[in-house]
C-alpha positions as CSV (number, residue, x, y, z in Angstrom):
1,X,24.9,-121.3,-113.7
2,X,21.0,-122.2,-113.3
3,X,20.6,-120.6,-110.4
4,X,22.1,-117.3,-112.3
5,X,19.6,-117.5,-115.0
6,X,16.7,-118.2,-112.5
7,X,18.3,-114.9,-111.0
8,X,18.2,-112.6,-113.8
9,X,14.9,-113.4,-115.2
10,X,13.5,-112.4,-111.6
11,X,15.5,-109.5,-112.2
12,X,13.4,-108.2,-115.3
13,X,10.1,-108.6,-112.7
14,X,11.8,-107.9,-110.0
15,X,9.1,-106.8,-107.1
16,X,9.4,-104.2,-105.0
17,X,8.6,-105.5,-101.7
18,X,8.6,-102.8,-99.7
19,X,7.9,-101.9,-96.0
20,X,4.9,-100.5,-93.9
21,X,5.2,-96.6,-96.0
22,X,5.6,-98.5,-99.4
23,X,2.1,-100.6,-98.5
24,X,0.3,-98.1,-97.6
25,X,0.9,-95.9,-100.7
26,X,0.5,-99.0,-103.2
27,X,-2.4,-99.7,-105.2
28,X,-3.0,-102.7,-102.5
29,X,-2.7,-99.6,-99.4
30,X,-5.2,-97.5,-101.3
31,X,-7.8,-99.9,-102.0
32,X,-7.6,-101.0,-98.0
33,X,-8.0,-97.7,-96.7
34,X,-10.8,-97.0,-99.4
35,X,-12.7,-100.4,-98.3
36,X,-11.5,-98.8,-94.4
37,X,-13.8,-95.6,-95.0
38,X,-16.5,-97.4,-96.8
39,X,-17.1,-99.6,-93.8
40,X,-16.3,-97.0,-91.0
41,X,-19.1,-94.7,-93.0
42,X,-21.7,-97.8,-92.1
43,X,-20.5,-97.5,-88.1
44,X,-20.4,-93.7,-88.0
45,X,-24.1,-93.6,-89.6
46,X,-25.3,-96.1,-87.2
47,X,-24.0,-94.0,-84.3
48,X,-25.9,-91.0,-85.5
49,X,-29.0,-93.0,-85.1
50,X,-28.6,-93.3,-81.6
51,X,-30.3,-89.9,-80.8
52,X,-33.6,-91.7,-82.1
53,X,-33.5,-94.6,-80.0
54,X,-36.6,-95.5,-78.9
55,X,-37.8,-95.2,-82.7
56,X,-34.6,-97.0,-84.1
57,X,-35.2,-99.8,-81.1
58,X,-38.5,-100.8,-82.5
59,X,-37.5,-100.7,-86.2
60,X,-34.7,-103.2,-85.0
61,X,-36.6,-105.6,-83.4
62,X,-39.1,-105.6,-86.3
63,X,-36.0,-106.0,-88.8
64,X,-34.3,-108.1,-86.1
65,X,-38.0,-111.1,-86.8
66,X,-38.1,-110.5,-90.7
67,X,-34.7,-111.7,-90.9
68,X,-34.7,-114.2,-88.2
69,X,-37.9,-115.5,-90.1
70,X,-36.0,-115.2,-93.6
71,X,-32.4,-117.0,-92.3
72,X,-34.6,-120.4,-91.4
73,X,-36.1,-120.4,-94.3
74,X,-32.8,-120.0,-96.6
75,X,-31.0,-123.1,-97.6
76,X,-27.8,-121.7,-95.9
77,X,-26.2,-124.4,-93.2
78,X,-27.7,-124.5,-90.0
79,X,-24.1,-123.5,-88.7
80,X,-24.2,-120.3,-91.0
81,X,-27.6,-119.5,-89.8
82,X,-26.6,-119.9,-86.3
83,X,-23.8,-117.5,-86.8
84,X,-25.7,-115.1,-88.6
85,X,-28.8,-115.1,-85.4
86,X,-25.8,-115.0,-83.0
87,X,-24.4,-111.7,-84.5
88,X,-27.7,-110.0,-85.3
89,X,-28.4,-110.4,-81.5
90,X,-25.4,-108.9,-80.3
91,X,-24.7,-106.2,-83.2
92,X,-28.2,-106.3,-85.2
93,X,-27.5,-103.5,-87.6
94,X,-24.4,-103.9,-88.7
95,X,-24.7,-107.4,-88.7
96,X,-28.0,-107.2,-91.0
97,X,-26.6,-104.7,-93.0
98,X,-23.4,-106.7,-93.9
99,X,-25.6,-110.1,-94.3
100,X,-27.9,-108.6,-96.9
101,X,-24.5,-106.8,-98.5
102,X,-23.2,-110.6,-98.1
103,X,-26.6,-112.5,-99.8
104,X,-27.3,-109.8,-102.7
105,X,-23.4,-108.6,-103.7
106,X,-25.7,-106.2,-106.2
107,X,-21.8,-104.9,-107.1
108,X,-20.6,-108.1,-108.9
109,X,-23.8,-109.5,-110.3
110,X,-22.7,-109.0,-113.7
111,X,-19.2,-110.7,-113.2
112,X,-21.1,-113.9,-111.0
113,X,-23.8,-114.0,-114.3
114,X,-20.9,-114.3,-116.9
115,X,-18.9,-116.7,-114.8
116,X,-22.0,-118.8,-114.5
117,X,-22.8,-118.8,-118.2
118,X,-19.2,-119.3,-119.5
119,X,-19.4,-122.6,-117.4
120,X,-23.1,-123.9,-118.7
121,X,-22.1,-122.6,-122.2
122,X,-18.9,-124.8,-122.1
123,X,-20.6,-128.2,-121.0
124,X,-20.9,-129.1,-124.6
125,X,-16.7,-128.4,-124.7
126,X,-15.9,-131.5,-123.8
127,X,-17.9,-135.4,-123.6
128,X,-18.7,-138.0,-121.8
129,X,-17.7,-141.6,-123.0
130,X,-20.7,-143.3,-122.6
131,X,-19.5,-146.7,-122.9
132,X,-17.3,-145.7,-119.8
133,X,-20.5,-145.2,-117.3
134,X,-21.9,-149.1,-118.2
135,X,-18.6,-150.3,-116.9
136,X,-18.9,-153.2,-114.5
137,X,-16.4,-151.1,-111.9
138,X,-17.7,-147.8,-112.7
139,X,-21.6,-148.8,-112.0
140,X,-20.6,-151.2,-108.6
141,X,-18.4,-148.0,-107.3
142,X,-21.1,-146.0,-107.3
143,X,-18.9,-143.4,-109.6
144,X,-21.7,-143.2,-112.5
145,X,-24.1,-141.6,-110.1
146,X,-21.8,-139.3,-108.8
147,X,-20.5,-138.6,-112.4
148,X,-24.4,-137.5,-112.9
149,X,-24.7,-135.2,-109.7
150,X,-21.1,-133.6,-111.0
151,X,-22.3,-132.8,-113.7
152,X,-25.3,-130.5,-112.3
153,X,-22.8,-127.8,-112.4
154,X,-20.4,-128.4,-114.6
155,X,-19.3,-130.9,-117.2
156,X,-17.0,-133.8,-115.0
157,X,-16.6,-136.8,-117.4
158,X,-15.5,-140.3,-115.9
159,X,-12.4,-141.1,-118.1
160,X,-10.5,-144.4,-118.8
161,X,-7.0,-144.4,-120.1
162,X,-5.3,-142.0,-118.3
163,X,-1.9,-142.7,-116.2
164,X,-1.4,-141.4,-112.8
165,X,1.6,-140.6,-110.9
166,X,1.4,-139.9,-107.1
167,X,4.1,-137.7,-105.1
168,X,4.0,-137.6,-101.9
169,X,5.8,-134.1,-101.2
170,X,6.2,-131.2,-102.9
171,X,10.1,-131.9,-103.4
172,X,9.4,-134.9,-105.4
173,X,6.7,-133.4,-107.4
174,X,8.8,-129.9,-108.6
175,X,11.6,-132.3,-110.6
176,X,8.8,-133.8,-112.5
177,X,7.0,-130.5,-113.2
178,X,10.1,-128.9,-114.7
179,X,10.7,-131.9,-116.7
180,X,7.6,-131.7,-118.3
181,X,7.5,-128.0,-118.7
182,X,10.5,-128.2,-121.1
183,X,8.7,-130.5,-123.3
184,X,6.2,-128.2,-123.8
185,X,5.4,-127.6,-127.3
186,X,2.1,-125.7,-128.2
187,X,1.2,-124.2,-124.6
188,X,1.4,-123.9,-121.2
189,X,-1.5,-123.4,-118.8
190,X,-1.1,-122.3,-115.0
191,X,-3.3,-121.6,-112.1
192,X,-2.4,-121.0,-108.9
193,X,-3.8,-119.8,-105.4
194,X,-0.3,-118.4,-104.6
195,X,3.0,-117.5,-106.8
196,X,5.8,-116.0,-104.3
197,X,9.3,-115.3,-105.9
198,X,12.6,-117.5,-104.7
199,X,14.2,-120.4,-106.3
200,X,11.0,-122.6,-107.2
201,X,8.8,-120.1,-109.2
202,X,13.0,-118.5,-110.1
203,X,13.0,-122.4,-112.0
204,X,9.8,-122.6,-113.3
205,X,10.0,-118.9,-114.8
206,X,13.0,-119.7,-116.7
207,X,11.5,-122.4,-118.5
208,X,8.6,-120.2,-119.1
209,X,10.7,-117.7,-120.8
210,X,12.5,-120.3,-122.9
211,X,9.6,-121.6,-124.1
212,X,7.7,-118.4,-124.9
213,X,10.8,-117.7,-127.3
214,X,10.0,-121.1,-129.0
215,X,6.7,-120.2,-129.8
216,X,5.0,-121.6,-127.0
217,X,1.5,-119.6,-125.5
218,X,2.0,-120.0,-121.8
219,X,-0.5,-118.4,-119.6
220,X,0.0,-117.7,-116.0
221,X,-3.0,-116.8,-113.6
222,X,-3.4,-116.7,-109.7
223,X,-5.3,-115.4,-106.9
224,X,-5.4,-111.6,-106.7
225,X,-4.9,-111.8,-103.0
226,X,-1.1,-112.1,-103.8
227,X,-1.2,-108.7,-104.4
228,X,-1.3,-107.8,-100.6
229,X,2.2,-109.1,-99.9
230,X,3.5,-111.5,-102.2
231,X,3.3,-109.9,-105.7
232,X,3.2,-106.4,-106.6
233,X,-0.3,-105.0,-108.6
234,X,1.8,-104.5,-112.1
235,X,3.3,-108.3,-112.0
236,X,1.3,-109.3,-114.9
237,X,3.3,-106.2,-117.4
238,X,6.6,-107.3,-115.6
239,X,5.6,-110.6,-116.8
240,X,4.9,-109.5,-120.3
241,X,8.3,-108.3,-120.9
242,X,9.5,-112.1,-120.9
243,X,5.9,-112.8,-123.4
244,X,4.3,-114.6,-120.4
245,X,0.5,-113.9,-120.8
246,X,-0.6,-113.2,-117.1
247,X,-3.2,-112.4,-114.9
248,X,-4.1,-112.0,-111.3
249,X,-7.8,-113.3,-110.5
250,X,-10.0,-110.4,-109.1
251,X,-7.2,-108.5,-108.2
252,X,-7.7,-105.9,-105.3
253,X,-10.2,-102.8,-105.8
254,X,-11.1,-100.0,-103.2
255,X,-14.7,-101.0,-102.8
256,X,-16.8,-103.3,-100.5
257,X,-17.1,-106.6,-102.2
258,X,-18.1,-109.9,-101.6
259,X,-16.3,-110.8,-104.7
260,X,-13.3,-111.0,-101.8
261,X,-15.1,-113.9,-100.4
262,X,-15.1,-116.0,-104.0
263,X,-11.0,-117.1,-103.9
264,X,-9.3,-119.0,-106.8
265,X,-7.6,-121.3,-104.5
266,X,-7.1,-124.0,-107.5
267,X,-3.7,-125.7,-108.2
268,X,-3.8,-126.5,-112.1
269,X,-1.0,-126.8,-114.7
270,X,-1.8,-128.0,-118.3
271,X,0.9,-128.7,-121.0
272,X,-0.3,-129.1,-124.6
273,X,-3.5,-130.8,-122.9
274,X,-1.9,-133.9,-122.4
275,X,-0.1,-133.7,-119.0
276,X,-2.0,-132.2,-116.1
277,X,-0.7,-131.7,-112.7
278,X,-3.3,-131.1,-109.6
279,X,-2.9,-131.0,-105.7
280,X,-1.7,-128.9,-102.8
281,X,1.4,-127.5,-104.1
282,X,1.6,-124.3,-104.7
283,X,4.5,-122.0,-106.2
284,X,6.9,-121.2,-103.4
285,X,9.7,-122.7,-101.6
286,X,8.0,-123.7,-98.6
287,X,5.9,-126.0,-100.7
288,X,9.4,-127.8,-101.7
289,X,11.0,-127.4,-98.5
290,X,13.1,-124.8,-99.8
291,X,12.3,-122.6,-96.9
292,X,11.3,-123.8,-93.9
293,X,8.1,-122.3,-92.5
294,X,5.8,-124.5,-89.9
295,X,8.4,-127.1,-89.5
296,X,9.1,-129.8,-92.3
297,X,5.8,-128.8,-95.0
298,X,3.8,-132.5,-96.0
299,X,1.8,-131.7,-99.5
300,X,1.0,-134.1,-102.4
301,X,0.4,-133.6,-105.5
302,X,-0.5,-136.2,-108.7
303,X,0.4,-136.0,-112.8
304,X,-2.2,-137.4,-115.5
305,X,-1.3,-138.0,-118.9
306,X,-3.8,-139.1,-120.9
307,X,-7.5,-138.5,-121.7
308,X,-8.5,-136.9,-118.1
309,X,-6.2,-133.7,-118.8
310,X,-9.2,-132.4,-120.9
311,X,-11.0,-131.6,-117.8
312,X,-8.4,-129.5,-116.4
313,X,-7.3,-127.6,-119.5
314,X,-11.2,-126.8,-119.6
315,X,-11.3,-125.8,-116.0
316,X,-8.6,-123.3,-116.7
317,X,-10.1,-121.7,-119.7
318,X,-13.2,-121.4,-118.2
319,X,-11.7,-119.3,-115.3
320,X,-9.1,-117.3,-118.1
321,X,-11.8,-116.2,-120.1
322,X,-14.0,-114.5,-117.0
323,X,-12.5,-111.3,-118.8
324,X,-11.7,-112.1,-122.5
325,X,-14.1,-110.9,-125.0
326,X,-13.2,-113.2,-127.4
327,X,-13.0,-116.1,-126.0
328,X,-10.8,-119.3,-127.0
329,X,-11.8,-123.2,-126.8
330,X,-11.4,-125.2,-129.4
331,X,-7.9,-125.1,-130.3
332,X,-6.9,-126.1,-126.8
333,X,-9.5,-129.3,-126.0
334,X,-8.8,-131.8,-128.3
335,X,-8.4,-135.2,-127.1
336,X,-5.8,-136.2,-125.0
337,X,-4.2,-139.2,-126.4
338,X,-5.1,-142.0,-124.4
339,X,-2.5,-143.4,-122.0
340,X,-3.4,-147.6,-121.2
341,X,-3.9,-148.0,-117.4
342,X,-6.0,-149.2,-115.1
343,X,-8.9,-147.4,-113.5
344,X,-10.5,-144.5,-113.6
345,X,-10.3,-141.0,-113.2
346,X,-12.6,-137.7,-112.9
347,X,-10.8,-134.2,-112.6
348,X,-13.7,-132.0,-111.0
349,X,-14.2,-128.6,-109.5
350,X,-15.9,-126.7,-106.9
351,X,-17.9,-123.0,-107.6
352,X,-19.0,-121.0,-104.8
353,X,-21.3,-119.4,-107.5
354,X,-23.7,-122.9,-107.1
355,X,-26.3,-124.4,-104.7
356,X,-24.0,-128.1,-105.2
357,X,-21.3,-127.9,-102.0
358,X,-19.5,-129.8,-105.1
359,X,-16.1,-130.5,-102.6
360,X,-18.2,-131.7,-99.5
361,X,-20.5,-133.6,-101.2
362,X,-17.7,-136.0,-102.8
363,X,-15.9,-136.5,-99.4
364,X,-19.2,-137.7,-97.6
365,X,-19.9,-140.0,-100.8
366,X,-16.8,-141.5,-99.9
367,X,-17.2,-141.4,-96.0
368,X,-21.2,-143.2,-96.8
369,X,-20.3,-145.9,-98.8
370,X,-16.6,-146.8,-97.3
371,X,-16.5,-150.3,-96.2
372,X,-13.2,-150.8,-94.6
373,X,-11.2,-147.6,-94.4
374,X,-11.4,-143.6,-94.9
375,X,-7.9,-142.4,-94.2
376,X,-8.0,-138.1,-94.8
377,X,-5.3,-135.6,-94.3
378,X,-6.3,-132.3,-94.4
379,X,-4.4,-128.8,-92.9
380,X,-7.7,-127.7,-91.2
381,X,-10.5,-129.4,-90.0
382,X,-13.3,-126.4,-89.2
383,X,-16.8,-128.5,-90.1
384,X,-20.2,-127.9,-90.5
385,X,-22.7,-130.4,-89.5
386,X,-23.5,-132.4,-92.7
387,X,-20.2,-133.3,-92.6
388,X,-19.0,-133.7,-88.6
389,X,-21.9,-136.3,-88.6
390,X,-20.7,-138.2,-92.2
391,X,-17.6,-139.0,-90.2
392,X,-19.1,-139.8,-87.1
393,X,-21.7,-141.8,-88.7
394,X,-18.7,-144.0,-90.3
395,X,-16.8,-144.6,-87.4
396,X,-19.9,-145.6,-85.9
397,X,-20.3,-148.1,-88.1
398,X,-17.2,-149.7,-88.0
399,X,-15.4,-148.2,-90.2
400,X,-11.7,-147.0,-89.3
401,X,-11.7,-143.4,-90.1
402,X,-8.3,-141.5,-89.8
403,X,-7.7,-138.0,-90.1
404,X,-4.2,-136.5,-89.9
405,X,-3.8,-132.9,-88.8
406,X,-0.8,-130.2,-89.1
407,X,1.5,-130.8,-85.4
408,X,3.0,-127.0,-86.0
409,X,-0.2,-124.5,-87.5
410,X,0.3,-122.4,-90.0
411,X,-2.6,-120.3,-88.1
412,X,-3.4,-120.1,-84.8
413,X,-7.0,-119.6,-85.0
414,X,-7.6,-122.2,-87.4
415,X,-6.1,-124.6,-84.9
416,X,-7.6,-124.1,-82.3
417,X,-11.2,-124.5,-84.2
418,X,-9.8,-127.8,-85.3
419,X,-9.2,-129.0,-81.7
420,X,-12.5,-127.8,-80.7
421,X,-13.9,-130.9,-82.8
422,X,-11.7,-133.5,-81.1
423,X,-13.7,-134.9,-78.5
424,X,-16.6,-135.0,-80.3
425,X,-14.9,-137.0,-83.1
426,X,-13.0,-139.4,-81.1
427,X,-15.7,-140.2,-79.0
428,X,-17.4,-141.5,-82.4
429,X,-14.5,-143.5,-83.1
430,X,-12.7,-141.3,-85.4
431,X,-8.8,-141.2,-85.0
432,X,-6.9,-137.8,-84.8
433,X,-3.1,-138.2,-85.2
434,X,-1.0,-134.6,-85.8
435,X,2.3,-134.8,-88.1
436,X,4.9,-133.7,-85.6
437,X,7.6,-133.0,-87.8
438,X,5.5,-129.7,-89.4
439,X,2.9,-128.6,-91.0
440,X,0.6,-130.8,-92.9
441,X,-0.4,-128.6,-96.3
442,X,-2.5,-132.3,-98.1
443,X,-5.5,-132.6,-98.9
444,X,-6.1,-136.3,-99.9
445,X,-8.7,-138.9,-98.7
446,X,-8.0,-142.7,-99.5
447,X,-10.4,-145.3,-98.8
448,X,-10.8,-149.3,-99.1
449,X,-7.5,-149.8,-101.6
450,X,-10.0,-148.5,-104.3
451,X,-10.9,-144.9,-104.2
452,X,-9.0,-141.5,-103.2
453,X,-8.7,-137.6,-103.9
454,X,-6.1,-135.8,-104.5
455,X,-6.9,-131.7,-105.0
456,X,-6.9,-128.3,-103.2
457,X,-10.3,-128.8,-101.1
458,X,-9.6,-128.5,-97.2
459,X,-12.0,-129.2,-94.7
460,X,-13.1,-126.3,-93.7
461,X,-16.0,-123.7,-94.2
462,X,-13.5,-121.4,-96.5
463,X,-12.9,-124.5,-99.4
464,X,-16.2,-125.9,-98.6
465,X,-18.1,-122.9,-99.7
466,X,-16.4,-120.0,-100.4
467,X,-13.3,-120.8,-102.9
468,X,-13.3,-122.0,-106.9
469,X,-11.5,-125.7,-105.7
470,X,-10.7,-128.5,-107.8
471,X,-9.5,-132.1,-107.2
472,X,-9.2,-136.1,-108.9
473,X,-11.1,-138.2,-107.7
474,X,-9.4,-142.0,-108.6
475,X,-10.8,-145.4,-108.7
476,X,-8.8,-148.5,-109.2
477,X,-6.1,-146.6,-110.7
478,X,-2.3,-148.1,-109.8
479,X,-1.2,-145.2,-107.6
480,X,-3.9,-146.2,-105.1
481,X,-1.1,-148.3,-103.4
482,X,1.6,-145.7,-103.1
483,X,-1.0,-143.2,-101.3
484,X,-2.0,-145.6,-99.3
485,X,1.4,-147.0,-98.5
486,X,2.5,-142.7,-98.1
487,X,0.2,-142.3,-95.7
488,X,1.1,-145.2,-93.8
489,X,4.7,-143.7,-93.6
490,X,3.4,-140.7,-92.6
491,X,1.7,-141.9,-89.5
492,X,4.5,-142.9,-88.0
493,X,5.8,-139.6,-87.6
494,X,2.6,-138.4,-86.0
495,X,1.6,-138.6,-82.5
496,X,-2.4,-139.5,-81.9
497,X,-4.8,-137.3,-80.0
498,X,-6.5,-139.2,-77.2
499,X,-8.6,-137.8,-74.2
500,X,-5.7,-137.7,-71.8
501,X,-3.8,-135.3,-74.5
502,X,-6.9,-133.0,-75.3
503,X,-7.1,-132.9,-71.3
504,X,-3.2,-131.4,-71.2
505,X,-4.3,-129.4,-74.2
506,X,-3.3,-125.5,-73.4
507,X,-6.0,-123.1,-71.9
508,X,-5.5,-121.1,-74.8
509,X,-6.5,-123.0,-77.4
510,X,-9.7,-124.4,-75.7
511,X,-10.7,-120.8,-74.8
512,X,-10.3,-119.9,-78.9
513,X,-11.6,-122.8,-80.4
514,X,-14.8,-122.2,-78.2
515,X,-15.4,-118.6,-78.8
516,X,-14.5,-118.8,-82.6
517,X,-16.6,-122.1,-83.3
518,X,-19.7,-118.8,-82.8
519,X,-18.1,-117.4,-85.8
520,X,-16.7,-120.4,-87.9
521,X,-18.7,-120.2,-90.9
522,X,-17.4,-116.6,-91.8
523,X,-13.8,-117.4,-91.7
């Protein structure tokens, strides 16, 4: 009978997936073949120059120094700037013309300026404990100072008295997540990088739609990239006919942005701000192992109930009212009752918007001051060099670093970029191991029986830099153990990456890895 119901609330959003004719002619298909001509108008205007080359060759070598001479003296990575030179080199006018389109986005200034100020107008949303930062723990750890640098661009408290449950797969995180859905009494707050349609999100909606009818506000949002093949441009009015407020973020538009480049690849769910759920798992059936895809799927996930939820339901407003014009906030951050347990716990997130690589920044914190142990699992591992050299440095120094790596990829590309860091990494000392059974979707660093994250930040250039991430970072807390002792388990079902393995490695992925390391930083 559940499954019926799950059924026939689909059935009043029901989306039209269609094939290659129903694309094309779709809001989606439009846009693309808009964005097609836009670019193709660049090319075709660049050819017409031709005629004048001897003129147009010394404009582009004068062009090609001013912006040689302006990339060193950005503060973009020395990977990005390398990428940047390589291409201006090879293709210098298209390249400059899409780097300048890239650094100014003159398009969406507006929408990046109101983003920015809805997030420094907010700080004052939510406090600090100060009595929490004098904390023996929190002061020896190391976490006060890194509460402080947080907080440059945003507000991240440090919070006591919040409980934390740990689940290592998707599978055992969904059971809970209903459960707690249906205790929902005043609202229901969701973000999500991706929503696809089958029996999860089938589960989830009916609960939705039983609670709206109880008076419950319950708020759905997620990336607008779904709208390519997952979820069709009116989902948020099918939506609506259940009550379910919904939204896509930056959905598609036929015009050249790098607004494209800015993805909300958060994981949040907030219920009546005092349970938060945060980590990998998004909202379709591979994620639960509904539907296999890659193999057997390895995610994790965590649930706080307590005071820390505040920082998530804040997280989410901040990112629902990018387009309100009357904005809510008060009604929906007061206090989470405080749960009694041990540690501590700071929800934080990542803007693309600021200077602060927020996400990067706390994994080498970690990686710097670990003393016995950094063990990371992560689905990609493309890195720049601040960070490469973070976990070579601790290796170096004794410390036994671990990284665990997808055995099936989800893409082909991305794996073979990861590979091309191998020998550099184990030569340090790091350890590579890849799951074997599947694909490894986690993104999780533990370290010394003390400290670990849990969120939605991968290593790679794309979470780094480019997406709105978020992610707890715990101390002391009681879980520690069980993610520890989790990723002990999964280790045995890995197989580790030595010299003689990379040598055996196919040609294929060598050859890729090499030529696409040139252009790592833009994917």
């Amino acid at each position: 009978m559940e499954n019926n119901s799950n059924k026939e609330v689909l059935n009043l959003i029901e989306n039209k997936k269609s094939g290659l004719i129903g694309i094309l002619f779709s809001r989606v298909g439009v846009a693309f073949i808009l964005i097609l001509v836009q670019f193709l108008a660049v090319v075709i205007a660049y050819v017409l120059l031709e005629r004048y080359f001897n003129y147009v060759k010394i404009v582009q070598l004068v062009l090609q120094g001013i912006m040689v001479i302006y990339l060193i003296n950005t503060e973009m990575d020395s990977s990005a700037k390398l990428t940047w030179m390589f291409l201006m080199m090879f293709v210098p006018f298209p390249a400059m013309v899409l780097f300048l389109f890239y650094q100014k986005d003159i398009v969406r200034q507006g929408w990046k300026k109101r983003l920015k100020d809805l997030i420094k107008e907010t700080r004052g949303k939510i406090s600090q404990d100060p009595f929490t930062l004098i904390e023996d723990d929190v002061i020896d750890s190391g976490l006060d100072s890194l509460c402080r640098y947080l907080n440059r661009s945003g507000r991240f408290p440090v919070y006591s008295d919040t409980k934390v449950t740990f689940f290592p797969l998707g599978d055992d995180k969904f059971p809970a997540m209903l459960e707690q859905l249906k205790k929902a009494e005043k609202f229901i707050f969701m973000e999500y990088f991706i929503i696809d349609e089958g029996y999860m999100w089938g589960s989830i909606l009916k609960v939705l739609s039983d609670k709206v009818k109880e008076g419950v506000d319950v708020r759905v949002m997620y990336d607008g990239m779904c709208e390519v093949n997952l979820l069709t441009a009116d989902y948020p009015h099918r939506m609506a006919k259940l009550g379910i407020k919904c939204k896509p973020y930056t959905p598609i538009t036929p015009f050249l942005t790098t607004q494209y480049n800015y993805r909300d690849h958060r994981k949040i769910l907030v219920i009546d701000g005092q349970v938060a759920f945060n980590g990998g798992v998004n909202l379709a059936d591979e994620y639960i192992n509904q539907k296999e895809r890659f193999g057997h799927w390895k995610d994790t996930a965590i649930m706080l109930e307590g005071k820390a939820v505040q920082s998530f339901t804040l997280m989410f407003l901040q990112m629902w009212n990018l387009d309100e014009n009357n904005p809510q906030w008060e009604e929906f951050l007061a206090p989470a009752k405080p749960v009694p347990s041990n540690g501590f716990v700071m929800p934080y997130g990542d803007c693309p918007l600021f200077k602060e690589k927020v996400g990067e920044s706390v994994y080498i914190d970690i990686l710097y001051r670990a003393k016995s142990y950094v063990h990371i699992m992560t689905p990609y591992l493309i890195l720049d060099n601040e960070l490469e050299a973070a976990l070579k440095f601790a290796a170096e120094r004794g410390v036994d670093v671990k990284i665990i790596l997808p055995g099936i990829p989800d893409k082909k590309a991305a794996y073979s970029l990861a590979k091309s860091h191998y020998s550099s990494l184990i030569r340090s000392g790091v350890e590579i191991y890849e799951y074997t059974p599947g694909f490894v979707h986690a993104k999780l660093f533990v370290s010394d029986d003390e400290k670990a994250v849990v969120g939605t930040i991968n290593l790679d250039y794309r979470s780094l830099y480019h997406h709105f991430e978020c992610a707890t970072y715990l101390y002391k807390v009681d879980c520690i153990s069980e993610i520890k002792a989790d990723y002990k388990e999964t280790l045995k079902k890995c197989k580790q990456v030595t010299p003689e393995t990379i040598k055996e490695e196919k040609f294929s992925y060598k050859a890729l890895g090499t030529l696409l390391k040139v252009i790592a930083p833009l994917m």
